[in-house]
Structure formats: C-alpha cells, structure tokens
C-alpha positions in Angstrom: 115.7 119.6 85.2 119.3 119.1 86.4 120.7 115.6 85.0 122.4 115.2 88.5 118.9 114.5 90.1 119.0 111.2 92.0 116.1 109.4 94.5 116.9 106.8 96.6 113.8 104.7 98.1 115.6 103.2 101.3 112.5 100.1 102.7 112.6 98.0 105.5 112.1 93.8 105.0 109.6 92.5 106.4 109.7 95.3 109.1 107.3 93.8 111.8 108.6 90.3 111.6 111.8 91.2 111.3 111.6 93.4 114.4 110.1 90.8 116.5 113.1 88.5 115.3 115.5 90.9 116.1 115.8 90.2 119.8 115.1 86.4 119.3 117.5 84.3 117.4 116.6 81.1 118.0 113.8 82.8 115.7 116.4 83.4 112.9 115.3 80.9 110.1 111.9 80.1 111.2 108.2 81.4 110.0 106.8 84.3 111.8 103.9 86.0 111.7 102.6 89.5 113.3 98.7 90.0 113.6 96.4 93.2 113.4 94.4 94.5 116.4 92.5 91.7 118.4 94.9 88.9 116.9 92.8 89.2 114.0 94.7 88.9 110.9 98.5 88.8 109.3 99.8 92.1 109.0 103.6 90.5 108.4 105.2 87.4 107.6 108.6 86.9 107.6 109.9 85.4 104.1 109.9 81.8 105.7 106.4 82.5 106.6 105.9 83.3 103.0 107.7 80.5 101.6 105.1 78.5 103.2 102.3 79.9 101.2 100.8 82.0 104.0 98.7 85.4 102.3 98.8 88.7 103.8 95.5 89.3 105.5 94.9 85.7 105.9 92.7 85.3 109.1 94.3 83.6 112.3 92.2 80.8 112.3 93.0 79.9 109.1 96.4 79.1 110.2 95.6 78.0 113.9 96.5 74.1 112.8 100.2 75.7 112.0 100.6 78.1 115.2 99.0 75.1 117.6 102.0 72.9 115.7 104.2 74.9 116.2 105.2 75.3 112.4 104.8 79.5 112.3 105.4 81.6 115.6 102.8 84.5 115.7 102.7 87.8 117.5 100.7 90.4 118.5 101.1 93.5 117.3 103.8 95.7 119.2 103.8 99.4 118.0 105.7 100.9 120.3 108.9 98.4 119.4 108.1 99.1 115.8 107.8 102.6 116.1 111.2 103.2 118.0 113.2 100.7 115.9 111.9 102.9 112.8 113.0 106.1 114.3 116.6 104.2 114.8 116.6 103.3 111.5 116.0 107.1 109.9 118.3 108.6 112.3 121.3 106.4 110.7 119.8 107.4 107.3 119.8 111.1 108.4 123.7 110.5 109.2 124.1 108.9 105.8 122.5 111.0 103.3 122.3 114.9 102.6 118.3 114.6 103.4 115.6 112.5 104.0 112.2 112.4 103.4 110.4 110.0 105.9 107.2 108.3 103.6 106.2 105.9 106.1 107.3 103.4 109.4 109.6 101.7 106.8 110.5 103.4 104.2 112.2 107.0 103.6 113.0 108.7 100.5 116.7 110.0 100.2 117.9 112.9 98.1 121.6 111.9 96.4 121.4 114.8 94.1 125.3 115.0 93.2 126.7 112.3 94.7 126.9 110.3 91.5 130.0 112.3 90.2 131.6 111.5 92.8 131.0 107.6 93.6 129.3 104.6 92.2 125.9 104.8 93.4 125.6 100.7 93.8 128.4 100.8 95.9 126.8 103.4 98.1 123.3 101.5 98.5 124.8 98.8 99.5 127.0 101.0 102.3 123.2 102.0 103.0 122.3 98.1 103.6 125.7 97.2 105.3 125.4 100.0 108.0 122.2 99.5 108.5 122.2 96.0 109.5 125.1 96.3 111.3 123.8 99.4 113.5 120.0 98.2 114.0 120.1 94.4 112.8 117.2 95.5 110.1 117.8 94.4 106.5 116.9 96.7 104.0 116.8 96.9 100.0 117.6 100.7 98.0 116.0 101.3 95.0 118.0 104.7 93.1 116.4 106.7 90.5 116.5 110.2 88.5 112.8 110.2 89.5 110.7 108.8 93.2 108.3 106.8 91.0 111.3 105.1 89.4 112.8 104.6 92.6 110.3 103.2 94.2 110.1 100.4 91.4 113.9 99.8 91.5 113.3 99.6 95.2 110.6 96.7 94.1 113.1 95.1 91.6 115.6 95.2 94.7 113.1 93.0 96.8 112.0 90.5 94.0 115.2 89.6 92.7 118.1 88.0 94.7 120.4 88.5 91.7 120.3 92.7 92.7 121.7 92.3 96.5 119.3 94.1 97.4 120.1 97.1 95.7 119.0 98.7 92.2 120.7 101.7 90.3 118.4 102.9 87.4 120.4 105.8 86.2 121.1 104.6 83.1 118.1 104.9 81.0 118.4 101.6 79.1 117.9 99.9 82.8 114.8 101.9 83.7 113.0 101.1 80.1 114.0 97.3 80.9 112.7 97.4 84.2 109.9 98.8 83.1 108.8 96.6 80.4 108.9 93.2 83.2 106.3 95.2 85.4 103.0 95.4 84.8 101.0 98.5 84.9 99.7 98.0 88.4 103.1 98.0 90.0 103.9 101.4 89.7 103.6 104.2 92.8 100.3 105.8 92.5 98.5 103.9 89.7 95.8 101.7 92.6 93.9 98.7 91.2 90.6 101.0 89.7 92.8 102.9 87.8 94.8 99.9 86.4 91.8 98.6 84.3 91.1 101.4 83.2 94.6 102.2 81.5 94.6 98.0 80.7 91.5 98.8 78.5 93.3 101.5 76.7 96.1 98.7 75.7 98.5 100.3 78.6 98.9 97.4 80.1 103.2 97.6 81.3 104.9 100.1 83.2 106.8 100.5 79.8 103.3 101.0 77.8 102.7 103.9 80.5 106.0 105.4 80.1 105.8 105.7 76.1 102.3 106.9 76.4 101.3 110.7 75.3 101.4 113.2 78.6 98.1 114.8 77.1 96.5 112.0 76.4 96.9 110.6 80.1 95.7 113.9 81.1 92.6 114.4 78.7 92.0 110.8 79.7 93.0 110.7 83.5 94.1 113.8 85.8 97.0 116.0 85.5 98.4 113.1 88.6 98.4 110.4 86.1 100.4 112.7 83.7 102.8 113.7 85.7 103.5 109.7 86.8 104.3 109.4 83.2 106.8 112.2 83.5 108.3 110.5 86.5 108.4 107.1 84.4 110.8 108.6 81.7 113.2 110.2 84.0 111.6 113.8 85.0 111.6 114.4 89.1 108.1 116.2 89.3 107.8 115.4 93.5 110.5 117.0 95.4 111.5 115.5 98.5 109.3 116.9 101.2 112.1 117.9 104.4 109.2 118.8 107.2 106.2 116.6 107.0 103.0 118.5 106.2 101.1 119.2 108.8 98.2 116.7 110.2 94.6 117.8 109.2 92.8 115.5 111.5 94.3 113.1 114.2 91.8 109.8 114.5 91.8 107.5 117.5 90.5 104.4 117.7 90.3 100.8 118.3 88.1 97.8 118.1 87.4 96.1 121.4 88.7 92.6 122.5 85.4 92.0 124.5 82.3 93.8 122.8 81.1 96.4 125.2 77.4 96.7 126.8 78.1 99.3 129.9 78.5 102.8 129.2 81.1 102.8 132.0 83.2 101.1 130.3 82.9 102.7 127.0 83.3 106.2 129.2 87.0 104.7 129.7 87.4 103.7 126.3 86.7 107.3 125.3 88.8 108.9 127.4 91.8 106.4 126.6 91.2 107.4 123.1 91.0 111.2 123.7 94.1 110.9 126.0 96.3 109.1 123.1 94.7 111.9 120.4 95.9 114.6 122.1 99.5 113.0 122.9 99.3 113.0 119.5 98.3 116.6 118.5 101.0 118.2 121.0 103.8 116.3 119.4 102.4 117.9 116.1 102.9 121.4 118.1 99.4 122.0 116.9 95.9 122.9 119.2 92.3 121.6 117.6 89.1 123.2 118.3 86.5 120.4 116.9 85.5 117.2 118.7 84.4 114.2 117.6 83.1 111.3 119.2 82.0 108.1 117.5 80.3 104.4 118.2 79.3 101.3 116.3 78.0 97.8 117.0 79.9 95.4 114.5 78.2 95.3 110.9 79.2 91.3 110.8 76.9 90.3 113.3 73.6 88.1 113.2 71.6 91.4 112.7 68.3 89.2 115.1 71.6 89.0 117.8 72.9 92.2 118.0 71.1 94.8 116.0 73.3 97.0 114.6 74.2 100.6 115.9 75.9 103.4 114.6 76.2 107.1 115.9 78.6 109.9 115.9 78.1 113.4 117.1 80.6 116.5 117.1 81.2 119.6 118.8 84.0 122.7 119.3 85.8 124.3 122.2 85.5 127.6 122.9 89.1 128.4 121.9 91.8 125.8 121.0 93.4 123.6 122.5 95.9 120.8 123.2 95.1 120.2 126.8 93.6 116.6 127.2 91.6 118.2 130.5 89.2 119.8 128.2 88.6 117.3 125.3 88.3 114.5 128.3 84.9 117.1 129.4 84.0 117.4 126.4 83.8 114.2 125.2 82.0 112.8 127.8 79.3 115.2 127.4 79.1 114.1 123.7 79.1 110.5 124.6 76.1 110.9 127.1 73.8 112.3 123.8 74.5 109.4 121.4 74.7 106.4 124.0 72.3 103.9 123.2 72.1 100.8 126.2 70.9 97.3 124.7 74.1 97.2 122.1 76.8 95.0 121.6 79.5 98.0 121.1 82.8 96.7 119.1 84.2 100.0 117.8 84.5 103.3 118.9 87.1 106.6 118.2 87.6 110.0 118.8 88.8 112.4 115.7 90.7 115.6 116.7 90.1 118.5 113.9 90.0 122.3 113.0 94.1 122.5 113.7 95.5 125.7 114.6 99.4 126.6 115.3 100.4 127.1 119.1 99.5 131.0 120.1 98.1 131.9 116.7 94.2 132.3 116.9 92.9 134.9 117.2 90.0 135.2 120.6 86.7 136.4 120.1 86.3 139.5 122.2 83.5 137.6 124.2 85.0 134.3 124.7 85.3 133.9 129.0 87.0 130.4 128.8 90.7 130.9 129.8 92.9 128.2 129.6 93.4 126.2 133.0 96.5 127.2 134.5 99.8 126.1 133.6 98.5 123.3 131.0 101.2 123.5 129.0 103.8 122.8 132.0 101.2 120.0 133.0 100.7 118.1 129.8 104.4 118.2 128.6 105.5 116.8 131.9 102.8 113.8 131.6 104.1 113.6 128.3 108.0 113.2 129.3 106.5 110.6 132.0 105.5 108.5 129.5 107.6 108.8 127.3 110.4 107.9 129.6 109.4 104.0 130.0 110.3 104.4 133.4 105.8 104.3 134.7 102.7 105.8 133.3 100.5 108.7 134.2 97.0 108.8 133.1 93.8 110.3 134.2 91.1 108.6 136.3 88.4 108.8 133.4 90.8 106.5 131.6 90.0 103.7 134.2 92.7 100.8 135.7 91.6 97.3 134.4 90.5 97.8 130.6 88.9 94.9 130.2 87.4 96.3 127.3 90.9 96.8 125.5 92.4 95.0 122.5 93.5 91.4 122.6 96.9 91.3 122.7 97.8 87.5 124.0 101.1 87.0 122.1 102.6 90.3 122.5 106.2 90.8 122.7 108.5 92.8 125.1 108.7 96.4 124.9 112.6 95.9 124.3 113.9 98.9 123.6 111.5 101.7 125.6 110.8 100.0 128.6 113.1 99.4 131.2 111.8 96.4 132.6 111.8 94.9 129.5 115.3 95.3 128.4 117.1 92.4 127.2 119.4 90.9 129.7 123.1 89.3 128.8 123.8 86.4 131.2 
C-alpha cells in the first residue's frame, strides 16, 4: 500500500435543518426540527434543537407543548429541497477534489491520494468548509485519513469537538491511536450495536482495543469484514473509493398513508402513484426490470378488535423488460385486484421494481409476441424532462387528482430551489 493514500469523509451538519434554515434567517439561532412521513417523528434537529435536550426519533407529540409555544419550529419533510441542495453540494466537491465517492445525501468520500506532498492537508479541509459555505450556505466538517474507516471517525472527532474547526487530519499515526483510544468500540463504521457486545465480551471494548487486536482472531471469531475493519483501523485502505455507484438491485416504493384507506379506488391511485415514482426511478438508473411487486398492510399498532390486521403481497413478471410506466401501471393493477381484501383499515402499501436488466441487452424468447408500445422511450423521457423542469406536472390518470389518501405534510416548506413558483423573491 502506497504511504501517499489519503480519504477524506466530507458530511453535511445537520443537513435537513440546516437546509430548511437556509432560506430563512430569521431562523438562524433558533431550534428546528424536521419530521418523518405523516409528521410523525424527528428525523433532524438543528444543534439549538439539540441543546434543548430534544432525541432523535422523539415522537411529535412529545414535543407539541414546545412547537404550540413556539420554543422549536418544525417542518415537514421536503425531499425534493434536500435532494437538490445535496447534488449542489457534491458538484462543488467534484470541482474541489480529484474524485468523489458519493456514500449518501450528506456525505461523500474524497480521494486526496497525493495531495499531501504538496499542501497541508488541514488547511485544505478547511478550503473544503470555507467554499462550501460560501457557495451553498451548508456547513460542513472533513474528517482525513490513510484509511475510509479512519476517516470517517476523524470526520466524527470533527463534529464532537469545537476545538478541531471542524476539520480533522489523522495522518500521523500518533493522532489516529489517540483518537482511537477516546472512542468506544461502537463508534466505528461498520461495527452496528449486535456486534458491539459481542467484541465488548471479548474485552474489546475501544476503537484502540480493536485496532491492536489479532486480524486472525477477528476473523476466526467474526467474518473476514470485521478483519479487514481492523486493517482499516491501523492505517491500511482495504475499500477503494467506488467512482460509478453500483447498480440498484431492487427499486422499492412506498409510503404510509395520512388518512388510513378503506376504498380500493383509492388504493388503485396509491398504486399507480407508487409505480409511477418506481419507474422515474429505474430510468434514471438506465436500467429496465422484468418482476413486479405489489404489496398492502393494515397497521400492526392497532386495537387488533378495531382494525384487524391485514397483510398481503403478491408478484409477477412482464413478458420482456421494461422501463415504461404504461406497462407496470397494467400490471399492477391486475395484481392489486387478487390480493384486495374490503373491510380493512389500509395504512401502508408499495410497489418493489426487480429482475434489472441493462437497456437493449436481453435477450427475447423466440415466442414472446409482446412488442414494446411505440416510441416509449421518446414518451417517458419527455414526461420525465416535464417534471423534472419544475415548470408543471404530467402524470397519468390512474394516479388520480385529489390524493387524499397521501402523506401528511402540514408544515412543509417551499420547493425553493426546483420550483419556479416557489423561488425566493428579493424586495
């Protein structure tokens, strides 16, 4: 392994919160809070919101006495201003480092191979930070490390401590054995809370105590995964940086329903909202499924002599692949009609998209008579572009117009930055 080998873990704070602040400062130094599907739970607090003692997860009407008060501001989730202010934020990283590994909305993985015979790799995390907070108005801590696993925890130190600026260089092997030895075993990438006893029962109970333990051992003990984590620990890069994303196996949709649902109509439009939003997905991927797959359920929460509970889910393939919503829309319709039940109380239901195959690669069976429906490929990418645009909407009739049925979304924010009638106006 190269000694020039150098990770940088580049997170977002507090990305949801501080998204919604971003175009509010009168919100600047007070509590916010951003809730899962249906207003359900916290999914993000602002550090103010955290100062106040509020937990991640905590139900919202746990805190109601605080939002009716007017002491914590909560929103509704807002994906698609999340989702667009995280693609801002890794086109600036793309523009400041030689590549970059996207891991998740707010966080990205940056290869600095080299660059630390040249300049002070400190200095250039906190360029990171500087630009971008200046460019998107997101703050951001860098964790830097020989190895991802040891980057991600100096990106944890980064966050923890105020001391660091947000920004932590372990290069120097004296700083990673430090770090280590303040973290418990628990905190590092990869070891979950199961696996963490586990290791604690075997006296491993630091990052440090992992670190110095015996490869072999771990692997005896564990999985040839937990070894190689103790590789990464001392310094060895045993994940490369992943450029291209690997492909999706499955795409899911789904939602849980503001108002529970009783009339197959409605749950016909659910469906095909669903299906609709899958196969957005699955042509952005450049891929075409074969396999359908429908699925219901009443909520397992319920007073069982209320609302008895209900489960189902039934699958089935296309003739040929596909990525045309027109046919997973008949399809799943059919499939809905066999595992509808009436008399439930329906709170969930999804469609999974499976059995991926690249665009113009499979191979048809020399008695399959189901051609594709003409020009669907000019037809979908222009409904695509449509809706993409923020400019209006396109969607199919089976996807109905009023959605009652549809999340609850009361204290949603403005679609800032991908909807023009939402865009922020200077007076």
């Amino acid at each position: 392994m190269s000694k020039a080998r150098c990770f940088a873990l580049v997170d977002c704070n507090n990305f949801y919160a501080s998204c919604e602040k971003l175009f509010r400062p009168d919100l600047k130094h007070k509590p916010v809070v951003v809730l899962s599907n249906n207003d359900g739970c916290v999914v993000a607090r602002s550090k103010e919101a955290k100062t106040l003692g509020i937990k991640m997860g905590v139900p919202a009407f746990q805190i109601r006495e605080q939002l009716e008060q007017g002491k914590v501001l909560a929103f509704s989730s807002n994906y698609a201003l999340y989702a667009d202010m995280s693609a801002r934020v890794m086109t600036t990283l793309e523009q400041l480092a030689p590549a970059v590994e996207v891991y998740s909305i707010d966080e990205a993985f940056l290869d600095l191979s080299g660059l630390g015979a040249t300049q002070d790799l400190n200095a250039y995390g906190q360029h990171i930070r500087q630009t971008i907070q200046q460019w998107q108005g997101i703050s951001v801590c860098v964790g830097i490390a020989p190895s991802k696993t040891l980057a991600k925890l100096a990106n944890h130190a980064a966050k923890k401590w105020q001391k660091t600026a947000g920004v932590v260089d372990l290069s120097c092997r004296e700083r990673q054995r430090k770090l280590l030895a303040l973290l418990p075993v628990s905190e590092v990438w990869g070891i979950g809370s199961k696996l963490s006893v586990k290791l604690i029962k075997l006296g491993i109970e630091t990052a440090l105590d992992l670190a110095d333990a015996n490869p072999a051992f771990i692997r005896q003990q564990f999985s040839v995964v937990v070894s190689r984590i103790v590789q990464e620990l001392n310094g060895e890069s045993c994940l490369a940086l992943e450029h291209v994303a690997p492909p999706k196996k499955e795409i899911v949709s789904s939602r849980s329903f503001g108002e529970r649902i009783t009339c197959k109509q409605q749950m016909q439009e659910a469906i095909s909202e669903y299906v609709a939003r899958a196969c957005q997905k699955l042509r952005k991927e450049r891929q075409q499924a074969k396999q359908l797959s429908v699925f219901l359920r009443t909520s397992p929460f319920s007073d069982k002599q209320r609302d008895p509970f209900y489960a189902n889910n039934i699958s089935q393939a296309l003739a040929q692949p596909s990525a045309d919503t027109r046919d997973f829309l008949s399809l799943a319709q059919t499939l809905l009609d066999r595992i509808w039940c009436d008399g439930y109380r329906y709170a969930k239901a999804g469609v999974m998209l499976s059995d991926f195959y690249d665009e113009g690669v499979y191979q048809a069976c020399l008695f399959d008579h189901a051609p594709a429906l003409p020009r669907a490929d000019n037809l979908m990418s222009v409904i695509d572009q449509l809706n993409r645009s923020g400019k209006g909407k396109v969607w199919f009739a089976s996807q109905g117009m009023q959605q009652t049925w549809s999340m609850k979304r009361g204290m949603l924010s403005p679609q800032y930055t991908t909807h023009w009638g939402d865009l922020p106006k200077v007076t």
